[in-house]
N, C-alpha and C positions, 0 to 999 in steps of 0.2 A: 648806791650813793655812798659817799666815803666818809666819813666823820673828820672834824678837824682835827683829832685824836691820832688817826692814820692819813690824812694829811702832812703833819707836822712830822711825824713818824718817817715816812718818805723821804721828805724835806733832809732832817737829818742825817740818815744813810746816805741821800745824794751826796749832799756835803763833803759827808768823810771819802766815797769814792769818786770822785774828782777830786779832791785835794789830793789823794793816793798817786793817779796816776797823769795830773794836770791833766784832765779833760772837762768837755760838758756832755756830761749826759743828756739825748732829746728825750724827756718824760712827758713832752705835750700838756703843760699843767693845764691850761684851758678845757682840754677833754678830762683830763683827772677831774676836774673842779666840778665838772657837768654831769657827773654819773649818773645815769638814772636807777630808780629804786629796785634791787633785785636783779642789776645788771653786774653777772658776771664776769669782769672783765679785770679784776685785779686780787692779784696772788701774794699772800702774806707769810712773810716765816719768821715766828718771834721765838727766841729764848728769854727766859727770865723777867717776861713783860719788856720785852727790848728786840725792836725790829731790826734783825741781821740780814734779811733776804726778800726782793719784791722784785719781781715783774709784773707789766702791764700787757694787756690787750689792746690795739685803738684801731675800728673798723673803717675803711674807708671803703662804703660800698661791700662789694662783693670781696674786697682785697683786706688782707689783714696783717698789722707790725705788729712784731713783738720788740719788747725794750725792760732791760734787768736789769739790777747790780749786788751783789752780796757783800756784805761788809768784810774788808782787807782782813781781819782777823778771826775766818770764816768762811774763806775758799779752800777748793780742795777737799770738802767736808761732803759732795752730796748737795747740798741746799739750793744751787739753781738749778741741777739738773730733774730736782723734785717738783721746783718751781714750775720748769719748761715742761714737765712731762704732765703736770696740773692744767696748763695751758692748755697745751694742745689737744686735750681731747676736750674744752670745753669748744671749740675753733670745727664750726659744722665742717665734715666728709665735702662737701661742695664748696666749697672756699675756692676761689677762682686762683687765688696765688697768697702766700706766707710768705711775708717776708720780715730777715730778722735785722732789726735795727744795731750798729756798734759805734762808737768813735772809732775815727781810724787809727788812732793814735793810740789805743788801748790794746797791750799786749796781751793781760790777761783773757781779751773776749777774742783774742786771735786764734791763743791756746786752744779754747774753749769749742770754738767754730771748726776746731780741725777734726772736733769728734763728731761731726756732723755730720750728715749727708743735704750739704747747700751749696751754691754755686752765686762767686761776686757777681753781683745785677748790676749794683751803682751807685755812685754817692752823690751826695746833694753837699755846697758850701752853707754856711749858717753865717751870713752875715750883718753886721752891725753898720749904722750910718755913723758917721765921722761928720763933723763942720763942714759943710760946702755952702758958697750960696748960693742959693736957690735963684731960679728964673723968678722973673716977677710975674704975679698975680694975673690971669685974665679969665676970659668967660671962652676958650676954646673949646674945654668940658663942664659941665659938671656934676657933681656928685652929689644924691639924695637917699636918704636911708632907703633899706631895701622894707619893701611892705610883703606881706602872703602874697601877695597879689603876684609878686616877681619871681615867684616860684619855677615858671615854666622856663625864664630865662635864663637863671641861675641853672637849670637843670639843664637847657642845652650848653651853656658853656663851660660845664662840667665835662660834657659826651666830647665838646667841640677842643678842648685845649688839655685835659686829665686823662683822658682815655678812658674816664668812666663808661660802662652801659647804660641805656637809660636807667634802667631800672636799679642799676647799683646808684646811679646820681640820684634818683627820686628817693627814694629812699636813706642814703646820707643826710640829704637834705632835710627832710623830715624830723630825721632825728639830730639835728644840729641846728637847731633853731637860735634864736636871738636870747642874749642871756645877759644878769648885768655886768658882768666883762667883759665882750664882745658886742662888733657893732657890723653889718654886711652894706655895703654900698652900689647902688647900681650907677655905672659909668653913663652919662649921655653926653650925646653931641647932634646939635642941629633938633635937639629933641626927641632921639632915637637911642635908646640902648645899644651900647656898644661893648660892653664888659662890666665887672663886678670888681670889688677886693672888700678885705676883711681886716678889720683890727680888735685883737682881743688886749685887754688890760690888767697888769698885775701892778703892784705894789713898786716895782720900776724898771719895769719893762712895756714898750708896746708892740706887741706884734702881729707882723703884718702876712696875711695869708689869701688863698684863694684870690690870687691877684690872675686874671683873663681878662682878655679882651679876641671878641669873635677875630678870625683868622681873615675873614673880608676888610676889618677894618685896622689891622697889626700895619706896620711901618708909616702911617698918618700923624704921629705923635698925640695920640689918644693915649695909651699906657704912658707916656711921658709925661703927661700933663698932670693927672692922676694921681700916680707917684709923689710926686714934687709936689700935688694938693695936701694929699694924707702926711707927705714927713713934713712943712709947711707947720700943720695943725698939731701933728703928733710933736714937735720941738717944741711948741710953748707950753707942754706939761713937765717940761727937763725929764723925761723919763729915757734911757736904751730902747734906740727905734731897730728892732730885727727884724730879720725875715729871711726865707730860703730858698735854693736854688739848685737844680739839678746841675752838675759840673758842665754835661756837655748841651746842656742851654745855652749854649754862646748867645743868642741874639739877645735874651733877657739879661746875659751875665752881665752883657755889656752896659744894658740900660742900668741897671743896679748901680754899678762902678760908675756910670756919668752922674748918676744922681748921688753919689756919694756912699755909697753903702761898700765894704771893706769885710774879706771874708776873714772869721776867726779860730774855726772851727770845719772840719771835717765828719760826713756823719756817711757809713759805708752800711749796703742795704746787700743782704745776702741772700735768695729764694732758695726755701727750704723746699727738697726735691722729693721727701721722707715723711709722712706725717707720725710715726714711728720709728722707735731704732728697738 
């Protein structure tokens, strides 16, 4: 669990490195926020009671990102490759795939990657919704908080649209529970679950994640409806409505773009091939 001490700590090094290199760093603050007690999943390097260096862990299932940054006056020093090499051995032998999160746009984690033994996988767009109007309002789906009880269904449309295993979804699941920033919704239609999505909440941001709908019931405009429900609800708090997207998702990119959502950022996934150098 993180204290708001090393929360705030984070916070500010992000700051400084995006401002350095105009980008956004993806730190998944929702998973930050949610640490559980004794989970080793985030790597600290302070000088002088002043955090210059972090990377994190965030488990998805059997799969695992990493995500860093050192402060601009403090590269070239050692400090993330301390950091990465802290990482990776806490990252079990059985780890089904490492993959290392960067902006695309960040020269320095270019540099950086070329000491590596990793190979580009893929990137996801990070987009934000823009003013559109919206379709009006009807009862085609809808949407009800997700209870324990929706456990099994969330976990198949994890296997069905993620490429989770069962057992890496049952377990994600488990340990990603309902929190008070976040909220999971199960899709229905005709009174039948048809997919899920998820919005976690910060200070002014919503975002929107774990968005499936089962593969029997995709091109019916169920995920259309959905969508345009959640940013509908999510616009009357004036918060930044986000959310993400693999580049060669065309069919989702597209929904995203009709319903308004405009990419802003670039985020490049590298699978580390080495779990030493």
């Amino acid at each position: 669990m993180l204290n708001e001490q090393q929360l705030n700590d984070i916070k500010r090094i992000q700051d400084i490195c995006e401002k350095e290199e105009s980008i956004q760093l993806k730190l998944n603050w929702e998973m930050l926020k949610a640490r559980k007690e004794n989970e080793k999943m985030d790597f600290f390097h302070y000088e002088n009671d002043t955090l210059i260096g972090f990377l994190a862990i965030y488990r998805f299932g059997n799969e695992y990102e990493i995500c860093g940054m050192v402060h601009p006056s403090y590269r070239l020093c050692g400090v993330f490759i301390d950091l990465f090499n802290d990482a990776i051995t806490a990252i079990p032998d059985n780890a089904k795939r490492i993959l290392i999160n960067a902006p695309a746009k960040s020269q320095s984690a270019k540099n950086w990657l070329q000491t590596k033994t990793c190979e580009y996988t893929f990137s996801e767009y990070q987009m934000k919704w823009e003013y559109k109007k919206l379709e009006s309002k009807d009862n085609f789906v809808q949407l009800r908080e997700a209870t324990s009880e929706d456990m099994e269904i969330k976990i198949k449309l994890d296997v069905a649209c993620f490429c989770f295993d069962e057992a890496g979804a049952r377990e994600f699941n488990e340990n990603n529970g309902k929190n008070d920033q976040k909220v999971s919704y199960i899709i229905e239609a005709n009174h039948e679950p048809v997919g899920k999505v998820g919005v976690s909440h910060d200070e002014k941001e919503s975002y929107i994640y774990g968005f499936a709908v089962f593969p029997k019931f995709q091109g019916q405009g169920y995920g259309r409806r959905a969508l345009t429900q959640i940013v509908r609800d999510e616009q009357k708090t004036g918060k930044d409505i986000l959310l993400e997207v693999a580049v060669e998702n065309k069919h989702a990119l597209k929904l995203y773009e009709d319903c308004g959502f405009h990419a802003y950022e670039v985020q490049d996934y590298y699978s580390l091939t080495r779990l030493s150098d």
